[in-house]
Backbone as XML, in Angstrom:
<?xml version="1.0"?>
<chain id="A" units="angstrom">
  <residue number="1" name="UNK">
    <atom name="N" x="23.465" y="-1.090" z="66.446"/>
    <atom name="CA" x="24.420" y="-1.857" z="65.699"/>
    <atom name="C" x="23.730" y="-2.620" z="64.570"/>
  </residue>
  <residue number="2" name="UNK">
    <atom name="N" x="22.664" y="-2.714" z="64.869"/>
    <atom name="CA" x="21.968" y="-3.760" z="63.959"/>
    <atom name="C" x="21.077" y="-2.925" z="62.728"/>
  </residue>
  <residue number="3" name="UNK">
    <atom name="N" x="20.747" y="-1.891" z="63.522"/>
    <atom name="CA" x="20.344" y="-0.578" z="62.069"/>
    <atom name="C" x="20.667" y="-0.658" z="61.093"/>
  </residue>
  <residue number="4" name="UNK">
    <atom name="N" x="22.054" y="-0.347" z="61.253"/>
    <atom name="CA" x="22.749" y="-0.197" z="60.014"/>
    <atom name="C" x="22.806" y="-1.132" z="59.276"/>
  </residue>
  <residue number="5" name="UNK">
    <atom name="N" x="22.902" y="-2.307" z="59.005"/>
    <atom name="CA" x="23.188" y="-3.433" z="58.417"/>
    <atom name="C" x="21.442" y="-3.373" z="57.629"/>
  </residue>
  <residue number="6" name="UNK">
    <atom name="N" x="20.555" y="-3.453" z="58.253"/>
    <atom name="CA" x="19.294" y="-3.679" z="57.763"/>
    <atom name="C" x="18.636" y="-2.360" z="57.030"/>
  </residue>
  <residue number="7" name="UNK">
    <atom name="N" x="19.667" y="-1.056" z="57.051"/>
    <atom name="CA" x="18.820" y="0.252" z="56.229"/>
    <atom name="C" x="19.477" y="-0.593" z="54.842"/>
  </residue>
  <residue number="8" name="UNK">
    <atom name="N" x="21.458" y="-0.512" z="54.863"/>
    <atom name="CA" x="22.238" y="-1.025" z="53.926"/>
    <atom name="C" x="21.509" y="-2.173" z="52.795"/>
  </residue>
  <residue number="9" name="UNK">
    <atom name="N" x="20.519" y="-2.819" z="53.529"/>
    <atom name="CA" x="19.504" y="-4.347" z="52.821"/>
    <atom name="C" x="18.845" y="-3.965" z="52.375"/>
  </residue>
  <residue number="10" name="UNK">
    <atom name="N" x="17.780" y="-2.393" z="52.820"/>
    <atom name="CA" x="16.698" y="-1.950" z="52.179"/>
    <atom name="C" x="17.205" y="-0.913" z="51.057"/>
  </residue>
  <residue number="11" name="UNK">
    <atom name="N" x="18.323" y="-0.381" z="50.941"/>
    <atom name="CA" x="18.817" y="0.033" z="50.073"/>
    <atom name="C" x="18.752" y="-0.158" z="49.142"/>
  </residue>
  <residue number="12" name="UNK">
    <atom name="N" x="19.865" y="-1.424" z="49.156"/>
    <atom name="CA" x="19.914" y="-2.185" z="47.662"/>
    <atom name="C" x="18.841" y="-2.997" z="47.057"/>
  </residue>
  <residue number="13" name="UNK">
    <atom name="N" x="17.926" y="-3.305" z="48.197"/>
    <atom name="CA" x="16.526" y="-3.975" z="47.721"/>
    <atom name="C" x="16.356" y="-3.109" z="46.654"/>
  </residue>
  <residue number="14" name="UNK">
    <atom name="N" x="15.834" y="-1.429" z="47.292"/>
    <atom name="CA" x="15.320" y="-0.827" z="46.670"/>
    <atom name="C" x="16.212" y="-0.550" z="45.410"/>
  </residue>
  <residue number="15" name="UNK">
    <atom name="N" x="17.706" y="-0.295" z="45.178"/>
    <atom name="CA" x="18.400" y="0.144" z="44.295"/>
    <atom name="C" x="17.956" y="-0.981" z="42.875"/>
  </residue>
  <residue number="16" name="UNK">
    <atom name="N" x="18.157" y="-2.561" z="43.227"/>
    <atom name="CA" x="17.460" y="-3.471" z="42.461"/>
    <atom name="C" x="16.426" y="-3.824" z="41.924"/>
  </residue>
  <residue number="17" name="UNK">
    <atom name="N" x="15.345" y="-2.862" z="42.842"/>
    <atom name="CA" x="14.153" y="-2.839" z="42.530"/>
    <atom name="C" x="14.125" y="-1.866" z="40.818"/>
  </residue>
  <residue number="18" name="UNK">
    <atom name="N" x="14.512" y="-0.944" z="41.233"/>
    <atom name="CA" x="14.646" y="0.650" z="40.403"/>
    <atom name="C" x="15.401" y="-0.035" z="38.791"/>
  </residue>
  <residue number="19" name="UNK">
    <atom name="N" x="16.458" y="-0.734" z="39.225"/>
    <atom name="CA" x="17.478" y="-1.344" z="37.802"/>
    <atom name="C" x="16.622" y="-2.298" z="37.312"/>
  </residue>
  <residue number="20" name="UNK">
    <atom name="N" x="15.996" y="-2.670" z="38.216"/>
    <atom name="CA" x="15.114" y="-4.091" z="37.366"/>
    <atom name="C" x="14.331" y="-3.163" z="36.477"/>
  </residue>
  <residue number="21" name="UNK">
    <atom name="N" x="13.100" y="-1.779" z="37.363"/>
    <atom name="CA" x="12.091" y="-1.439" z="36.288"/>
    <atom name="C" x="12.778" y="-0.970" z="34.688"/>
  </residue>
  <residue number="22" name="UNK">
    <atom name="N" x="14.364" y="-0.036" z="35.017"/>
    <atom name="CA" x="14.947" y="0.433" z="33.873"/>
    <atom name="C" x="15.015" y="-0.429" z="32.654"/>
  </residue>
  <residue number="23" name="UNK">
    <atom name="N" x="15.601" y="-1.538" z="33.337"/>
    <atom name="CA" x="15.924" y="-2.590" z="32.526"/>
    <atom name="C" x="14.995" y="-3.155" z="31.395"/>
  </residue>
  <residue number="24" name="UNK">
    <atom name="N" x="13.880" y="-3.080" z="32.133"/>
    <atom name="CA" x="11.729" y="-3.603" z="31.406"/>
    <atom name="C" x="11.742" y="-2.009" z="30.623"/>
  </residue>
  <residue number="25" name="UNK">
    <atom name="N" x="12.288" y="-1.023" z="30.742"/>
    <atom name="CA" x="12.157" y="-0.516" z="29.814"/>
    <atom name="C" x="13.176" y="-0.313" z="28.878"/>
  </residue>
  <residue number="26" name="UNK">
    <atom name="N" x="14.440" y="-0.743" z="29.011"/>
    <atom name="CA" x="15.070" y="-0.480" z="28.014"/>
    <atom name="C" x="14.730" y="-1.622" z="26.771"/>
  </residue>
  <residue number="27" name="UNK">
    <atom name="N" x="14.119" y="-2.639" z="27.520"/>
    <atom name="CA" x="13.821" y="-3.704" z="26.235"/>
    <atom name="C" x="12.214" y="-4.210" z="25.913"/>
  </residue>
  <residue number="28" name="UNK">
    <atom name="N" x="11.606" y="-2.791" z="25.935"/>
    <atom name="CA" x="10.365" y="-2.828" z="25.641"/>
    <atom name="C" x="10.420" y="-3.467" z="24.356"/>
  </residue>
  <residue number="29" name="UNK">
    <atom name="N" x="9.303" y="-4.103" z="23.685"/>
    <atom name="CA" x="8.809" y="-4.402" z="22.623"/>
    <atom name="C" x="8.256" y="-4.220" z="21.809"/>
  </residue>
  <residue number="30" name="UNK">
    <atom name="N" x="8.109" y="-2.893" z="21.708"/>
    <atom name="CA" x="7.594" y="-2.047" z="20.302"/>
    <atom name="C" x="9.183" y="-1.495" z="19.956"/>
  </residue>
  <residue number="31" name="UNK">
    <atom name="N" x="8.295" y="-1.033" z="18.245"/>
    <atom name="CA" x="9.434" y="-0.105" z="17.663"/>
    <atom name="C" x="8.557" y="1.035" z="16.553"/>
  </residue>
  <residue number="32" name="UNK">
    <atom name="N" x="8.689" y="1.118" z="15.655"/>
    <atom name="CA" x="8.149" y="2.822" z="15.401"/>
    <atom name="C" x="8.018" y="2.415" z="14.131"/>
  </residue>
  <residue number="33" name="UNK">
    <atom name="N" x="7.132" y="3.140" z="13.333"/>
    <atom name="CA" x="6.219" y="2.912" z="11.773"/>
    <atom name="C" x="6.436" y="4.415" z="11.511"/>
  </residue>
  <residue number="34" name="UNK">
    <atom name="N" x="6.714" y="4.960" z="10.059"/>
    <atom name="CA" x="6.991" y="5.898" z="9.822"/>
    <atom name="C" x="5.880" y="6.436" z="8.621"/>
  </residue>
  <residue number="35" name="UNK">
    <atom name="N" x="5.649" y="7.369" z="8.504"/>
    <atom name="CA" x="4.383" y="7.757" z="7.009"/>
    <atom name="C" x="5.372" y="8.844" z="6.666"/>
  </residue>
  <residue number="36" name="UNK">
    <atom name="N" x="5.298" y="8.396" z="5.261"/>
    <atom name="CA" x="6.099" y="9.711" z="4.698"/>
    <atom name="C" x="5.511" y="10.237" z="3.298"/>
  </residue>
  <residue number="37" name="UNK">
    <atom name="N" x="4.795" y="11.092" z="3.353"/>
    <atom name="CA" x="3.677" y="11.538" z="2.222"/>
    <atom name="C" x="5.043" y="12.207" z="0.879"/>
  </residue>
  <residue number="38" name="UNK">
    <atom name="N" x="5.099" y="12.136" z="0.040"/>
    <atom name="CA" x="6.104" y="13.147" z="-0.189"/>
    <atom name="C" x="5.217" y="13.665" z="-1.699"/>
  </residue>
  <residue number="39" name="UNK">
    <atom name="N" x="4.205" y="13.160" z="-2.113"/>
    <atom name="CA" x="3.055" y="13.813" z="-3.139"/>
    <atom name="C" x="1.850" y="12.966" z="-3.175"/>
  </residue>
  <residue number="40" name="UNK">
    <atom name="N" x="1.028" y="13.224" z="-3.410"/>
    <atom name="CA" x="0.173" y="12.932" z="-3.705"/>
    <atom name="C" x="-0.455" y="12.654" z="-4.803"/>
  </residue>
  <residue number="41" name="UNK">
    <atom name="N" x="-1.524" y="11.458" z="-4.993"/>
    <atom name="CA" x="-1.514" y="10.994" z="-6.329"/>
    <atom name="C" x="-2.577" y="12.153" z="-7.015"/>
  </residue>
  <residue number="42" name="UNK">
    <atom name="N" x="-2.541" y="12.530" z="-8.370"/>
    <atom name="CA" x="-2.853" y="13.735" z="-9.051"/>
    <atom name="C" x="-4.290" y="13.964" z="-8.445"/>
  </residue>
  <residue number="43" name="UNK">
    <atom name="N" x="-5.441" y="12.351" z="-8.782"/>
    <atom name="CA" x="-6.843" y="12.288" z="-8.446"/>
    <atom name="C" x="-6.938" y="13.266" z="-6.674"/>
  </residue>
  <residue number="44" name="UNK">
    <atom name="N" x="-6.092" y="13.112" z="-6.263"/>
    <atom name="CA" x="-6.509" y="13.859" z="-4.648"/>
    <atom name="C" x="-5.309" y="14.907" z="-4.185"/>
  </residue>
  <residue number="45" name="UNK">
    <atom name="N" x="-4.588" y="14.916" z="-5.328"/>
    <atom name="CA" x="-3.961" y="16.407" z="-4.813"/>
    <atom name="C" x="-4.450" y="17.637" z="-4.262"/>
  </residue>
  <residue number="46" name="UNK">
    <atom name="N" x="-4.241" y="17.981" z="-3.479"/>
    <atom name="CA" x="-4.314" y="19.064" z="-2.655"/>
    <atom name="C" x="-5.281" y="18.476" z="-1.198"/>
  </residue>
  <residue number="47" name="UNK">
    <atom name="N" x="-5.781" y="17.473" z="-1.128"/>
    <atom name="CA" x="-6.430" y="16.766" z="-0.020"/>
    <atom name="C" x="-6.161" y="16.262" z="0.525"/>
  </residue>
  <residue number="48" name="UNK">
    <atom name="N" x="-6.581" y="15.436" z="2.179"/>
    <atom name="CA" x="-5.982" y="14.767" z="2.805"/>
    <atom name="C" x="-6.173" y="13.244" z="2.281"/>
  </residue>
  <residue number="49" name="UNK">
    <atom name="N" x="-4.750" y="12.421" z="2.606"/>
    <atom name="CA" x="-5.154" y="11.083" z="2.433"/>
    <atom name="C" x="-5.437" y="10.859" z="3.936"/>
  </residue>
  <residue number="50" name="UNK">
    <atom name="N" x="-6.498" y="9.671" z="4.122"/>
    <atom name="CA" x="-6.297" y="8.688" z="5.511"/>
    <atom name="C" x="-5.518" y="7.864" z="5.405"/>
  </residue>
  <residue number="51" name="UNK">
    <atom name="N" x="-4.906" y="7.743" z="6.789"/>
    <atom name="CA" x="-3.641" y="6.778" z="6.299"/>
    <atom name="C" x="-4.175" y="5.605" z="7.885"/>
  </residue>
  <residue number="52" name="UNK">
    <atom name="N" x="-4.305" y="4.315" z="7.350"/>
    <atom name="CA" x="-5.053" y="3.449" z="8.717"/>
    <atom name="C" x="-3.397" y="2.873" z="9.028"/>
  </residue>
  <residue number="53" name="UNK">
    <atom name="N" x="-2.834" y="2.464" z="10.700"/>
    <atom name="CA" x="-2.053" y="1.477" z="10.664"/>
    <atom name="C" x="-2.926" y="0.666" z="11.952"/>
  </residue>
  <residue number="54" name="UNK">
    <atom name="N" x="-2.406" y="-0.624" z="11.284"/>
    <atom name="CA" x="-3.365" y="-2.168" z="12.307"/>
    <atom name="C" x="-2.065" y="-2.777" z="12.586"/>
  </residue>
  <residue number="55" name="UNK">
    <atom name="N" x="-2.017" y="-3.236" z="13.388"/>
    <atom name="CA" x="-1.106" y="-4.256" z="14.045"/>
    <atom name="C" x="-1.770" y="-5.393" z="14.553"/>
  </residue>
  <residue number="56" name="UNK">
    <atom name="N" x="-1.079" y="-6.632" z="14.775"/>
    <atom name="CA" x="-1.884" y="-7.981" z="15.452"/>
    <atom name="C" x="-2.772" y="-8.511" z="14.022"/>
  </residue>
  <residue number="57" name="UNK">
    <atom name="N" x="-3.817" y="-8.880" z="14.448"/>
    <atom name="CA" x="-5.116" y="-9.667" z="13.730"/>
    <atom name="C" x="-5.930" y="-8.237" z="13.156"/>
  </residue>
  <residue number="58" name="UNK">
    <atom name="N" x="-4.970" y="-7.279" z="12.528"/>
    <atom name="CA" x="-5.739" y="-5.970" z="12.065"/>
    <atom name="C" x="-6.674" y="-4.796" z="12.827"/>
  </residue>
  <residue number="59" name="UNK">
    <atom name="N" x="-6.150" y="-5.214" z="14.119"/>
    <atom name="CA" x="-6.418" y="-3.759" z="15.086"/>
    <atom name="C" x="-5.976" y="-2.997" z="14.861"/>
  </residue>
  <residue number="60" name="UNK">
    <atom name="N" x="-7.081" y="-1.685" z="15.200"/>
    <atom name="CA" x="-6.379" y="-0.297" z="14.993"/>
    <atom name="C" x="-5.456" y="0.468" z="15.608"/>
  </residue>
  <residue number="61" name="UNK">
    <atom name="N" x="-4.166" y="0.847" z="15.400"/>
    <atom name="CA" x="-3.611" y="1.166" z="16.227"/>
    <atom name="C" x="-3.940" y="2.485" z="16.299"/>
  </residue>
  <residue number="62" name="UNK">
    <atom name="N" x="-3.891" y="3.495" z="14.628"/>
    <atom name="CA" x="-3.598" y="5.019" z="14.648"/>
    <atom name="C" x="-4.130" y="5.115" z="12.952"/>
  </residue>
  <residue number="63" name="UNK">
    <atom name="N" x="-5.006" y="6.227" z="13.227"/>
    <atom name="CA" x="-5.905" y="6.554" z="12.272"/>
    <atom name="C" x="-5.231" y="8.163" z="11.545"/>
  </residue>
  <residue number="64" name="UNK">
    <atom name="N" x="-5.025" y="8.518" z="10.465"/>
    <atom name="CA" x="-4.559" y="9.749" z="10.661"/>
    <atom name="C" x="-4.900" y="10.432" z="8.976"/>
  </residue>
  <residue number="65" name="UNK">
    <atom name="N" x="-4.847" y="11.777" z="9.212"/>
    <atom name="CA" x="-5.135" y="12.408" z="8.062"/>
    <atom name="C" x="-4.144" y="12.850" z="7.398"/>
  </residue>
  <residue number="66" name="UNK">
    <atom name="N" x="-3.085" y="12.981" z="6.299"/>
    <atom name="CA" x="-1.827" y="13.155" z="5.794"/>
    <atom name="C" x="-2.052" y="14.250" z="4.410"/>
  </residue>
  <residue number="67" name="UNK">
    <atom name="N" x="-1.110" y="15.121" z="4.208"/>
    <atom name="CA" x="-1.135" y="15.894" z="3.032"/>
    <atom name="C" x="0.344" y="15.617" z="2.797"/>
  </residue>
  <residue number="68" name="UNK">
    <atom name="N" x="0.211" y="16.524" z="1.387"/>
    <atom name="CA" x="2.277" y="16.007" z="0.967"/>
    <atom name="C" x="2.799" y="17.231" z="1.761"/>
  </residue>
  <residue number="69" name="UNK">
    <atom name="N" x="3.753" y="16.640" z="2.128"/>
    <atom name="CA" x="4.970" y="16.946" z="2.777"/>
    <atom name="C" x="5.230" y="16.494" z="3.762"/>
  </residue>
  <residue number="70" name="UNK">
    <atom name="N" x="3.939" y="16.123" z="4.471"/>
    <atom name="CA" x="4.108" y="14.982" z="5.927"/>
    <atom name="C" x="5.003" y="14.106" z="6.167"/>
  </residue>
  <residue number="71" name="UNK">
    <atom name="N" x="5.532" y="14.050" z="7.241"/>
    <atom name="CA" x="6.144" y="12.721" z="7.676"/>
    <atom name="C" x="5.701" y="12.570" z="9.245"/>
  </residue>
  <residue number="72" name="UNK">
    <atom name="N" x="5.417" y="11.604" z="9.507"/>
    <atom name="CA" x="5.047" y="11.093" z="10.752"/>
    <atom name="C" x="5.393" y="10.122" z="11.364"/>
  </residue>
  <residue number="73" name="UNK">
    <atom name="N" x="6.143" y="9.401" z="12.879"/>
    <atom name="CA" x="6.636" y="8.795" z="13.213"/>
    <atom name="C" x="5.982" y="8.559" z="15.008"/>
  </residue>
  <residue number="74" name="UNK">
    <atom name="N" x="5.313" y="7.125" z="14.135"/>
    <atom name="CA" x="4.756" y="6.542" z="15.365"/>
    <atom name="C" x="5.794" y="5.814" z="16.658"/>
  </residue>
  <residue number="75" name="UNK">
    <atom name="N" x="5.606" y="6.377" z="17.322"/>
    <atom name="CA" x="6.478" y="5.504" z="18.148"/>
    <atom name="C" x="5.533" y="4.539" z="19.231"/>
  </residue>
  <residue number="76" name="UNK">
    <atom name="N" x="6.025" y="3.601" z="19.598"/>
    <atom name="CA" x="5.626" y="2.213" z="20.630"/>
    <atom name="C" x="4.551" y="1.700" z="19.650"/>
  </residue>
  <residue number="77" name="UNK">
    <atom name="N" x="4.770" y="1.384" z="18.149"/>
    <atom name="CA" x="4.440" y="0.753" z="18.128"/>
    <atom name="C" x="4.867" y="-1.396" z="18.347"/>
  </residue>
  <residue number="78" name="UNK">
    <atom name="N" x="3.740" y="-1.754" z="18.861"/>
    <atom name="CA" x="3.857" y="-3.237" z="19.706"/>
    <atom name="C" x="4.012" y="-3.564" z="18.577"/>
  </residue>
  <residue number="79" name="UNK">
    <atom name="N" x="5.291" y="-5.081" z="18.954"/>
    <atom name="CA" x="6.337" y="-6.471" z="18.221"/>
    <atom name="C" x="4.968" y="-6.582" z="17.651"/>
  </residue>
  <residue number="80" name="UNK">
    <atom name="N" x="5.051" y="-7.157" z="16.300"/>
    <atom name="CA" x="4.088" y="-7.941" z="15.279"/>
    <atom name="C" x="4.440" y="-7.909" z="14.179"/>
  </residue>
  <residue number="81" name="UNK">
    <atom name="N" x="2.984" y="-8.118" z="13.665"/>
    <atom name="CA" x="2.842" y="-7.614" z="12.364"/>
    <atom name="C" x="2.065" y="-6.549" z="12.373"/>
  </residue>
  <residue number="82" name="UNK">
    <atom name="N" x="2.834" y="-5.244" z="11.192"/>
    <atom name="CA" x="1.777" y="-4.473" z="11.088"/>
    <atom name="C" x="1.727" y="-3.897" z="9.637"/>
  </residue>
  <residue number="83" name="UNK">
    <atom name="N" x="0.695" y="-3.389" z="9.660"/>
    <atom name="CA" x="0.039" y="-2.976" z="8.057"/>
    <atom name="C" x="-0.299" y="-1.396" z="7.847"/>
  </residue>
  <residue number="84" name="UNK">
    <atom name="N" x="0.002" y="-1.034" z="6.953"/>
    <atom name="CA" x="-0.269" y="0.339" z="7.108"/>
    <atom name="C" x="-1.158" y="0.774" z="5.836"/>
  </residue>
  <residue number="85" name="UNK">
    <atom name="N" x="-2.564" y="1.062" z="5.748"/>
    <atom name="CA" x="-3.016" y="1.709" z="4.565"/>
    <atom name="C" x="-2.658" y="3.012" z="4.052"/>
  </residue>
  <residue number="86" name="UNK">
    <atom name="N" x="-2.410" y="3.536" z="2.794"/>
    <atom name="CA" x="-2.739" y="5.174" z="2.433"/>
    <atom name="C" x="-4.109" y="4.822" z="1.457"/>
  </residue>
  <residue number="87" name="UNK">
    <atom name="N" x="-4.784" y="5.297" z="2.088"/>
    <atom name="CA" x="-6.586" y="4.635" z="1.790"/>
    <atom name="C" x="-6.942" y="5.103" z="0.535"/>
  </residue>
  <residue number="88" name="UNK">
    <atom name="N" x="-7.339" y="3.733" z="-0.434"/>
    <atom name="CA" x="-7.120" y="4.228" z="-2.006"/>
    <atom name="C" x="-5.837" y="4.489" z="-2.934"/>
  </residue>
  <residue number="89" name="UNK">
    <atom name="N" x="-5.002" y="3.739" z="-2.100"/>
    <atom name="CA" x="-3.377" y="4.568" z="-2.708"/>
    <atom name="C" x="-2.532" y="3.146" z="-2.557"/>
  </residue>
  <residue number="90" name="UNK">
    <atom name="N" x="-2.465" y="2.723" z="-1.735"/>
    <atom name="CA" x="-1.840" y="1.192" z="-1.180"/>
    <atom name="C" x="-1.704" y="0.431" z="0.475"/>
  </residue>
  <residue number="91" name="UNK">
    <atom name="N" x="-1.500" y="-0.413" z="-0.183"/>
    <atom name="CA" x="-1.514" y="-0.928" z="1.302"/>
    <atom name="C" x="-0.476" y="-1.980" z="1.589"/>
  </residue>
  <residue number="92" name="UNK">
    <atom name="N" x="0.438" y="-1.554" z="2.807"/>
    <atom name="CA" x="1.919" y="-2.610" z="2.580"/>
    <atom name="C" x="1.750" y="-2.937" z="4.608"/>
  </residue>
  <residue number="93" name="UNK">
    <atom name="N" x="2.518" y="-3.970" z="4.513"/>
    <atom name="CA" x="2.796" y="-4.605" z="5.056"/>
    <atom name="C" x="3.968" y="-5.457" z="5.832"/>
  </residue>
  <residue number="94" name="UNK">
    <atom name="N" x="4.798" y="-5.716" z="7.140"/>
    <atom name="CA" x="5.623" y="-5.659" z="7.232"/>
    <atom name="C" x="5.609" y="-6.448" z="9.344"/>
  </residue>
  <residue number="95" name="UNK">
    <atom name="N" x="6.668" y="-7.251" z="9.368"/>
    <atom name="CA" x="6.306" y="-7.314" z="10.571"/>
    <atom name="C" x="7.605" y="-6.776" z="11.244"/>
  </residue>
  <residue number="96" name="UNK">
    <atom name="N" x="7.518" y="-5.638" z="12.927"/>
    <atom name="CA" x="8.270" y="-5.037" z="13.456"/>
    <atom name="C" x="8.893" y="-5.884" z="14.854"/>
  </residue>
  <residue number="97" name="UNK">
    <atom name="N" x="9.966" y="-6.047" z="15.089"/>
    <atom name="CA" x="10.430" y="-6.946" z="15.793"/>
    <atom name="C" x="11.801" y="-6.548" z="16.056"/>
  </residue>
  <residue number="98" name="UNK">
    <atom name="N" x="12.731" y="-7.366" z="16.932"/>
    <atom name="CA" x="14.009" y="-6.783" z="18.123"/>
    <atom name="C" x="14.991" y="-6.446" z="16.796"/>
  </residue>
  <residue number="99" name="UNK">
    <atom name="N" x="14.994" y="-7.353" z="15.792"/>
    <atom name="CA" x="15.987" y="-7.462" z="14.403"/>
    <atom name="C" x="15.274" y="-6.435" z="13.642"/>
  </residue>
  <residue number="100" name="UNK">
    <atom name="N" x="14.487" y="-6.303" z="13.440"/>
    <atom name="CA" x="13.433" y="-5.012" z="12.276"/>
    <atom name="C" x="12.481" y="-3.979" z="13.234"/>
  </residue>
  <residue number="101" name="UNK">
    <atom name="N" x="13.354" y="-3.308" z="13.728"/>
    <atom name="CA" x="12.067" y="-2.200" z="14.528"/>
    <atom name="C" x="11.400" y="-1.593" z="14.069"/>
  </residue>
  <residue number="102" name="UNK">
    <atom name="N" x="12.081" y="-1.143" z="12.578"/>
    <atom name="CA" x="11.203" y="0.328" z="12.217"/>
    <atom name="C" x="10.623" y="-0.409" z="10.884"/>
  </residue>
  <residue number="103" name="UNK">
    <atom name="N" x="10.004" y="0.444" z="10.380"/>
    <atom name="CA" x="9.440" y="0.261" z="8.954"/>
    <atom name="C" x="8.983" y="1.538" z="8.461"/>
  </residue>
  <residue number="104" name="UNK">
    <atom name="N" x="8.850" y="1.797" z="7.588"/>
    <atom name="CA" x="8.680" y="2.823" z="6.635"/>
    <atom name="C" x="7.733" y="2.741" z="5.372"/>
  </residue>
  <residue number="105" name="UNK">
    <atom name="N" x="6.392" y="3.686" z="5.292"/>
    <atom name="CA" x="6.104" y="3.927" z="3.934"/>
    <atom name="C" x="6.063" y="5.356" z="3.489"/>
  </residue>
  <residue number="106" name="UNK">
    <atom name="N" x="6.787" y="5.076" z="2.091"/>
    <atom name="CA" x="6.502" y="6.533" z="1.605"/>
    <atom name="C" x="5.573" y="6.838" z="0.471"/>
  </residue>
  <residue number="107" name="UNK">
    <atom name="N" x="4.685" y="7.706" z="0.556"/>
    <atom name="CA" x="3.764" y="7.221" z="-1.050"/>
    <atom name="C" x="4.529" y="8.370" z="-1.788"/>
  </residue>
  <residue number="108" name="UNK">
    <atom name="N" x="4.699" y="8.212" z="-2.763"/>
    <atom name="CA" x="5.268" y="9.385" z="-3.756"/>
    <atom name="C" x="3.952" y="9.206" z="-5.007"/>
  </residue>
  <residue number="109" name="UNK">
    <atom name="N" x="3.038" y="9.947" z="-4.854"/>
    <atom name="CA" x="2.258" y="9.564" z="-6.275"/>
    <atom name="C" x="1.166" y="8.583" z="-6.106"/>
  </residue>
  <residue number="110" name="UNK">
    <atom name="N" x="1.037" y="8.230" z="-7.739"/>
    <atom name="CA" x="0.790" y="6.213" z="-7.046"/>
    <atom name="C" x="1.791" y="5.480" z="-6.729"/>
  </residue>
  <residue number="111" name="UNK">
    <atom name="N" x="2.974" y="5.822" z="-6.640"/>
    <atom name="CA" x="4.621" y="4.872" z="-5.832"/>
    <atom name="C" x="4.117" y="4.747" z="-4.869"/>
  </residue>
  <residue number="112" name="UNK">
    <atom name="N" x="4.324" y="3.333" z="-3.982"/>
    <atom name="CA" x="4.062" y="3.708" z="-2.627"/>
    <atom name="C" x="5.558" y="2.704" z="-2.442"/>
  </residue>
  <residue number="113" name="UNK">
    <atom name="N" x="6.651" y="2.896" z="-1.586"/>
    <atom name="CA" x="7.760" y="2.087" z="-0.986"/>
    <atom name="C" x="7.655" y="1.787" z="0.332"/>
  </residue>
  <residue number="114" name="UNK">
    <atom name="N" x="8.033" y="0.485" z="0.799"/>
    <atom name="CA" x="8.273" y="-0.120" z="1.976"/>
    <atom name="C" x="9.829" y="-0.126" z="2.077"/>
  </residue>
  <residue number="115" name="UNK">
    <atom name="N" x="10.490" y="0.797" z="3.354"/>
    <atom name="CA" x="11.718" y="0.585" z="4.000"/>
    <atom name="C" x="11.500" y="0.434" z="5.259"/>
  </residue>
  <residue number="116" name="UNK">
    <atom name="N" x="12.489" y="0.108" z="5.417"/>
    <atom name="CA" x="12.940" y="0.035" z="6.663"/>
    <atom name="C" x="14.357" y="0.925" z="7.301"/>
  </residue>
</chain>
């Protein structure tokens, strides 16, 4: 008689347990940085740019090599501030957060744009 009542407890322990972890992830705290090469400036056409992004106090998050036509989309990147170089080309800046997740650079050339 008493079984039952105490599987019914470990149940929902466990069922609460499970909604709690979902929950820690549905409101993780990163959001995603985007590279979007769409040419290259004339001096390095046909080559790769490095493209650095730092987050925090200028840690590295993701180092990467880019040609035109690329687009790339970091995901988890962690709440901050973060910065993104196209090395020799520009360097922008932007902080990602629950109101501004994403951010965006695109270099077109020497253009380089920050969206979001």
């Amino acid at each position: 008689m008493h079984a039952r009542p105490h599987a019914a407890t470990l149940l929902t322990l466990v069922m609460g347990s499970a909604c709690l972890a979902l929950a820690g992830c549905a409101s993780a705290s990163v959001g995603t940085a985007t590279i979007e090469i769409r040419q290259l400036p004339d001096d390095i056409a046909g080559e790769e740019l490095e493209v650095q992004v730092r987050v925090g106090e200028g840690n590295s998050f993701e180092s990467l090599h880019m040609s035109t036509g690329m687009t790339i989309a970091l995901d988890s990147v962690p709440f901050g501030d973060v910065e993104i170089e196209a090395v020799g080309v520009c360097t922008v800046a932007s902080p990602i957060d629950e109101l501004n997740p994403t951010m965006r650079l695109i270099v077109d050339g020497t253009h380089c744009t920050l969206a979001d």
